[in-house]
BAKE-651593 format. One line per 8 residues: number of its first residue (from 1); for each residue x, y, z of C-alpha. Coordinates in Angstrom, 2 decimals, decimal comma. Example, Ala and Ser with C-alpha at 12.3 -4.5 7.8 and 13.67 -1.06 7.14 Angstrom:
// BAKE-651593
1	12,30:-4,50:7,80 ~ 13,67:-1,06:7,14;
END
This chain:
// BAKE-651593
1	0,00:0,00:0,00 ~ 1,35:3,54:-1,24 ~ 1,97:5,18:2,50 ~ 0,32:8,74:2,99 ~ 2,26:11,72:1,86 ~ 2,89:14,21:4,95 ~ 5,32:17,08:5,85 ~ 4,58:16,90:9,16;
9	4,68:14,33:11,77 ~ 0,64:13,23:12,62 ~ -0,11:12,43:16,20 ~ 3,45:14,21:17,04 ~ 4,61:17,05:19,44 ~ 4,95:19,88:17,06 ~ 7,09:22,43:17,78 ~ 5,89:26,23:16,01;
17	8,24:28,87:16,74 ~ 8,02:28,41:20,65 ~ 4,63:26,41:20,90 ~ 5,23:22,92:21,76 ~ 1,72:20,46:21,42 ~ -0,10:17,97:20,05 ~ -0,99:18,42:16,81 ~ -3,61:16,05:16,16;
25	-3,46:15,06:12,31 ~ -2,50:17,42:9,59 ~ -0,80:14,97:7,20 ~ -0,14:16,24:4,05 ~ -2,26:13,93:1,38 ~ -0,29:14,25:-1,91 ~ 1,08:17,85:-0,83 ~ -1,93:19,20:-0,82;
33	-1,52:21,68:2,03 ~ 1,53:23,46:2,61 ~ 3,93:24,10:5,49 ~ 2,53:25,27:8,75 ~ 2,36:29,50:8,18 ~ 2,25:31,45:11,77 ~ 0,39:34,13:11,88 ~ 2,70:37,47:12,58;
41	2,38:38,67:16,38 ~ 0,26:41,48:16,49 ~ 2,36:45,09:17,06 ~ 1,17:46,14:20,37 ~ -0,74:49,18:20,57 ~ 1,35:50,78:22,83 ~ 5,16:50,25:21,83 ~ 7,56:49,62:24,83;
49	10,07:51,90:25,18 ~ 13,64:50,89:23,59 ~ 15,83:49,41:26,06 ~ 17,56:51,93:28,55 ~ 18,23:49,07:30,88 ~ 21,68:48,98:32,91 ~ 24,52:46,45:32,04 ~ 25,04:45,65:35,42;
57	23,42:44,21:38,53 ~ 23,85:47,39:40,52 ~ 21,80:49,32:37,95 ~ 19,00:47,66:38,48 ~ 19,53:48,13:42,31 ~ 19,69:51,52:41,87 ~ 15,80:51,78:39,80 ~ 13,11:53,36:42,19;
65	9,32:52,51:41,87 ~ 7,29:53,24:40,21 ~ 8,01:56,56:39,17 ~ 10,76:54,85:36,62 ~ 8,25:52,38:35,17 ~ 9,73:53,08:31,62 ~ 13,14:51,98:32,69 ~ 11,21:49,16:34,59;
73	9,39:48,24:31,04 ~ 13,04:49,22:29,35 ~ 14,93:46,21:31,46 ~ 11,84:43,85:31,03 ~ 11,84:43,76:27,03 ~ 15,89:43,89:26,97 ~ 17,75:41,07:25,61 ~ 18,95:40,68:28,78;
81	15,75:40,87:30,36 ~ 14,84:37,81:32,05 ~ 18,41:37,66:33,90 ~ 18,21:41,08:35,10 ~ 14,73:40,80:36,15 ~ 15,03:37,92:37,93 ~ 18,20:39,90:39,99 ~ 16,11:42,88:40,47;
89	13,04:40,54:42,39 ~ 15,61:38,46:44,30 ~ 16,77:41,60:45,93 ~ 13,14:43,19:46,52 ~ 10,98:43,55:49,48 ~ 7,61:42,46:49,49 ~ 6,29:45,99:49,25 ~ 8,73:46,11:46,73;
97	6,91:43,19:45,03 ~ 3,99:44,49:44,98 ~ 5,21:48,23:43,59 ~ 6,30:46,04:40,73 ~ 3,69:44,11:39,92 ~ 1,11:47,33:40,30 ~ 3,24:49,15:37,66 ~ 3,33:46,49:35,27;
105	-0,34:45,87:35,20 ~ -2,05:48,96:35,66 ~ -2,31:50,01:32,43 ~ -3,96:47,31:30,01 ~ -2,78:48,68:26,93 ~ 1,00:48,65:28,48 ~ 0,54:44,97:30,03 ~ -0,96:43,70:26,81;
113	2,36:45,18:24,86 ~ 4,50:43,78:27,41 ~ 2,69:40,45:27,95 ~ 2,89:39,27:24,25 ~ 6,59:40,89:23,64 ~ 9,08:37,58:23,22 ~ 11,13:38,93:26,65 ~ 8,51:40,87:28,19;
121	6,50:37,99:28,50 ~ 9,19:35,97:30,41 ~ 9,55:38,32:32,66 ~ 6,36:39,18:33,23 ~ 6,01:35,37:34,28 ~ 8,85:35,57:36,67 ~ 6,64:38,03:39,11 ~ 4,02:34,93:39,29;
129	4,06:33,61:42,79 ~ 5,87:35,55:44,55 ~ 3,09:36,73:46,68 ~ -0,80:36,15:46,68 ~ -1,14:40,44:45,99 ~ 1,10:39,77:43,26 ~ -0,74:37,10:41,53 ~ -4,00:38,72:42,22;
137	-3,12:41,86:40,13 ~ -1,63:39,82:37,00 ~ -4,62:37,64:37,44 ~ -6,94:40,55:37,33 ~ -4,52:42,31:34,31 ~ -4,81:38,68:32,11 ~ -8,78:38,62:32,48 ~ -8,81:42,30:30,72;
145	-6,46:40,75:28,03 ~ -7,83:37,02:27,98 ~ -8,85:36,69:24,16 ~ -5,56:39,03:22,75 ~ -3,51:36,66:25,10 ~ -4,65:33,59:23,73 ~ -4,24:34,57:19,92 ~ -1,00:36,01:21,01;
153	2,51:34,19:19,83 ~ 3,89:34,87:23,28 ~ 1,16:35,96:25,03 ~ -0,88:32,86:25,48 ~ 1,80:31,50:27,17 ~ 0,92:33,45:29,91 ~ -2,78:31,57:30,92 ~ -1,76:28,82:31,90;
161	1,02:30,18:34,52 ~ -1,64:32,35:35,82 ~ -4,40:29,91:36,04 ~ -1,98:27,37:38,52 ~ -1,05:30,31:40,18 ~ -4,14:31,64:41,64 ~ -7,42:30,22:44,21 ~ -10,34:27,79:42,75;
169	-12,61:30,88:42,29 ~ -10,22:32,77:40,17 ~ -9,82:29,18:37,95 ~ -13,38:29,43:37,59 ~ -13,22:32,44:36,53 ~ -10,87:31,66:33,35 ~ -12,48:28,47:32,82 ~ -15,99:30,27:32,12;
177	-13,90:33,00:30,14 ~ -12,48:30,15:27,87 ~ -15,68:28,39:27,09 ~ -17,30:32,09:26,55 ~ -14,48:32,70:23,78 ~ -14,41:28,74:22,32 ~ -15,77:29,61:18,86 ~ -13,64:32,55:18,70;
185	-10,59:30,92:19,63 ~ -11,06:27,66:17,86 ~ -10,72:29,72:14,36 ~ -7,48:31,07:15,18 ~ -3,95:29,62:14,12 ~ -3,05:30,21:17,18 ~ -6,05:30,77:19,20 ~ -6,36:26,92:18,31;
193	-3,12:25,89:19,83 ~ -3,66:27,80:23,16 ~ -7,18:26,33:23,66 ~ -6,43:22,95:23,26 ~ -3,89:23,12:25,81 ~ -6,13:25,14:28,27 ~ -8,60:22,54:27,82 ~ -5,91:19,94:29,92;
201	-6,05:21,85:32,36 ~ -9,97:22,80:32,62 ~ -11,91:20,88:35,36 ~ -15,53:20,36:36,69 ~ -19,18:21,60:34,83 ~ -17,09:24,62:33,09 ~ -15,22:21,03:30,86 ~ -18,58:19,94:29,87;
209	-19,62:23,19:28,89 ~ -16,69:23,87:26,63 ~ -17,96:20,20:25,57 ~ -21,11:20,96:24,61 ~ -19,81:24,12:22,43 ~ -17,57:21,99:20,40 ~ -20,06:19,24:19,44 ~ -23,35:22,04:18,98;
217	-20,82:23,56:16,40 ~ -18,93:20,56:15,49 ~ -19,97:20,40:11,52 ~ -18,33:23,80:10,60 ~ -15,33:23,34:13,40 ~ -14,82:19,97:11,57 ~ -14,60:21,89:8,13 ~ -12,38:25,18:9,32;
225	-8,67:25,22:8,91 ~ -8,01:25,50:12,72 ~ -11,40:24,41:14,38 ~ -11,03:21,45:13,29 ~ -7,79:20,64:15,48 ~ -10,01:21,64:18,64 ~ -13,05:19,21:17,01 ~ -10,25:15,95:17,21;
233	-8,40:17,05:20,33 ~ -11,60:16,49:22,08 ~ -12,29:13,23:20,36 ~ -8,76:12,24:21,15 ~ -9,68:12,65:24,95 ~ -12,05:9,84:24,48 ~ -14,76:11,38:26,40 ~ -17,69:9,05:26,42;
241	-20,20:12,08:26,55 ~ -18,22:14,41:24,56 ~ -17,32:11,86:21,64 ~ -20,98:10,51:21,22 ~ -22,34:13,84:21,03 ~ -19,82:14,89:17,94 ~ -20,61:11,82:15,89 ~ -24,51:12,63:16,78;
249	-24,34:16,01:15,45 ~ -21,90:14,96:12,47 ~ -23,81:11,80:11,65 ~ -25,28:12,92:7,77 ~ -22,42:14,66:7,21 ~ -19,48:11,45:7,10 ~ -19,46:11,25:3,58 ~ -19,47:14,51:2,90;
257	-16,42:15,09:5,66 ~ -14,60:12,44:4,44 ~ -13,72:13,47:1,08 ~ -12,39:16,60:2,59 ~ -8,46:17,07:3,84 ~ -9,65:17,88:6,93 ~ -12,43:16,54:7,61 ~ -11,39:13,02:6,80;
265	-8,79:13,25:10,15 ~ -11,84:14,10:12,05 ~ -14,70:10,94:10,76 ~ -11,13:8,84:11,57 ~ -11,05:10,25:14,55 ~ -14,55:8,92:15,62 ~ -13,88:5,74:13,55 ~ -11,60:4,71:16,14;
273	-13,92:5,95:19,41 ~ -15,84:3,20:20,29 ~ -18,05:6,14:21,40 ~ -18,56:7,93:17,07 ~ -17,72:4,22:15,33 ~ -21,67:3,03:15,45 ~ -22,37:6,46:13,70 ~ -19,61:6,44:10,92;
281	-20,38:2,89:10,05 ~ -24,58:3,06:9,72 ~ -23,88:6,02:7,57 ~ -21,41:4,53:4,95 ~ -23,36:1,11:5,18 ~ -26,91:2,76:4,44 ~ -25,62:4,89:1,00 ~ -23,51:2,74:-1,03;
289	-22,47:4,91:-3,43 ~ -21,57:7,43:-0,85 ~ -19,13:4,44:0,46 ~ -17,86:4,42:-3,46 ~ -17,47:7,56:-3,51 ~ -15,04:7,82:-0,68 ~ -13,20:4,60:-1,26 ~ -12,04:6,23:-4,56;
297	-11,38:9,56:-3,53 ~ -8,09:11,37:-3,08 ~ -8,90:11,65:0,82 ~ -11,75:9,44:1,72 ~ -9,35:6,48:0,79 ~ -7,77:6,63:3,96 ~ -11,05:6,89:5,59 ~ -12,24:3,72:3,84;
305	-8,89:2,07:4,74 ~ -9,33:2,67:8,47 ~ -13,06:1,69:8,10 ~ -12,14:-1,85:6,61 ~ -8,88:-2,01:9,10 ~ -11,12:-1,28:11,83 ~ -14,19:-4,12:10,61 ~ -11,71:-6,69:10,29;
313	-10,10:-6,37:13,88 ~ -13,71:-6,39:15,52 ~ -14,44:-9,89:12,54 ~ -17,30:-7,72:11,69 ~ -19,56:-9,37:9,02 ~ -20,04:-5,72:7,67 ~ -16,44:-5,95:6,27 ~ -17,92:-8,77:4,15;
321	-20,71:-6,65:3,05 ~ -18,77:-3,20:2,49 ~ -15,85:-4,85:0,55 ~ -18,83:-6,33:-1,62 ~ -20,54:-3,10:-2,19 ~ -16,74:-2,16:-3,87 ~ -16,39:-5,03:-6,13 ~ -18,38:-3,81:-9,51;
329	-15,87:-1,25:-9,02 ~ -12,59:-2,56:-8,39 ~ -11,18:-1,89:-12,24 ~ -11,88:1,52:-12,26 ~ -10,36:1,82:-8,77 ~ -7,28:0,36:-9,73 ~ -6,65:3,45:-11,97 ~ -7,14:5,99:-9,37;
337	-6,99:6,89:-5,72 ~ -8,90:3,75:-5,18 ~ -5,90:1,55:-5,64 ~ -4,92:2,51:-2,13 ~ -8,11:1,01:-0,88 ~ -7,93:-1,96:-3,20 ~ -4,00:-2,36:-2,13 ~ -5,38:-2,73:1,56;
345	-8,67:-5,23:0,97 ~ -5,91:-7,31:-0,58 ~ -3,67:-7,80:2,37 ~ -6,98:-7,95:4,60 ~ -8,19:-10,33:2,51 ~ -11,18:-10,42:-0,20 ~ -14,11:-12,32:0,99;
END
């Protein structure tokens, strides 16, 4: 059997410019779909100051606060930033502390340029934990920015952080954030990414919320560019619920999914739930040529070769009867995309 073309590793940690996750499926059938393209950061509406920060340790010693927040902001986005910072906090007070963390957040437009900035938002993660005040005001500064965090290169690597740092109400409070902003977020290249990963750490009713978002919406996440990550990451999870509500609200649309790049990772994704299979299955089964259709097509082929994969491993009679349906048409798939689906019925064997 001709293996599947792909540029980038499927079921793999992929690693974007500084975002390291799961990528659930995005093979490349026959070069189809290019390289991965980020999305630019966006230029913060308030540009930091350029660096005035002090080459040495006793500089920073020397900076008062907060009347020298530029200087503060100056240090934080330096190249050297994240060492000097750190220096600057060992050698603070509390009161200190919390002078710091008050300038830094309480202007949004300033935290949101400093937040998403590559060293900025290091630093900015550095002030995390060291006291409750602290955490409360970044807490308090990341709600205003929540949504422009998330999309952000940089700046969505500040949720998470935050979110361990604080109390169970404040989780709660992100958690129902997240779920507000799922559709939003699910579009975005990066937006994508950053929910995914905020999902691992999302607990209680505000989970089965985000849940039931993804699987009222899960026929247009399943065909969008980036939603449709978010749609398999939650059938990856193998949530009974979750996964049986998804195949529900896809069922009628399998075929139609299937012969789409996308869409075909996401009716394989179910395939292989024992919680969507029953769906996928009665749907090919009760439209034959639908089943044609996708056995010969440039994607669908690799649904119908995890379909008959999948029959023969359970020594389901419907193999039998779905390998039959093909048979009329084996010449015609031998010329074609098809041949990958006749290549595997061979070594599965033709009843």
């Amino acid at each position: 059997m001709e293996e599947k073309a792909s540029s980038s590793s499927s079921n793999s940690y992929f690693h974007y410019q500084g975002i390291s996750t799961l990528l659930i499926h995005d093979r490349t059938r026959n070069n189809v779909h290019g390289a991965f393209t980020p999305l630019p950061p966006p230029p913060p509406q308030n540009p930091l100051p350029d660096d005035p920060a002090p080459t040495t340790t006793s500089g920073v010693t020397h900076l008062s606060l907060p009347g020298d927040s530029s200087r503060l902001f100056g240090i934080m986005t330096s190249a050297e930033g994240p060492s000097l910072f750190r220096k600057l906090l060992s050698r603070s007070s509390q009161q200190v502390l919390l002078s710091i963390g008050r300038t830094v957040t309480s202007d949004r437009t300033s935290f949101l340029a400093l937040a998403t900035h590559p060293t900025g938002s290091i630093t900015v993660l550095s002030l995390l934990q060291s006291s409750v005040e602290v955490d409360n005001l970044i807490f308090s500064a990341v709600c205003d920015n929540f949504f422009d965090l998330m999309i952000s290169k940089h700046g969505h690597n500040m949720i998470i952080p935050t979110l361990r740092a604080v109390d169970r109400s404040k989780k709660e409070i992100l958690y129902a954030m997240a779920v507000d902003y799922t559709l939003n977020l699910a579009t975005q290249e990066i937006g994508c990414v950053a929910l995914n990963e905020f999902l691992q750490e999302m607990r209680g009713v505000h989970r089965n919320r985000f849940f039931e978002v993804v699987a009222m919406n899960a026929t247009w996440l399943a065909q969008d560019p980036h939603g449709n990550f978010v749609v398999q990451h939650v059938l990856t999870l193998e949530n009974p619920s979750a996964t049986g509500r998804i195949a529900t609200k896809l069922k009628g649309s399998f075929g139609r999914l299937s012969v789409q790049r996308l869409g075909s990772y996401v009716v394989e994704k179910c395939l292989r739930s024992p919680y969507g299979r029953e769906q996928v299955l009665e749907e090919l089964r009760e439209r034959s040529d639908q089943w044609i259709r996708v056995a010969k097509d440039q994607y669908g082929n690799f649904v119908a070769q995890s379909t008959l994969k999948i029959l023969k491993e359970m020594k389901s009679p419907l193999y039998e009867e779905l390998v039959n349906m093909l048979k009329p048409h084996f010449q015609e798939m031998n010329l074609g995309y098809g041949r990958r689906t006749l290549d595997t019925i061979a070594k599965l064997g033709v009843p």
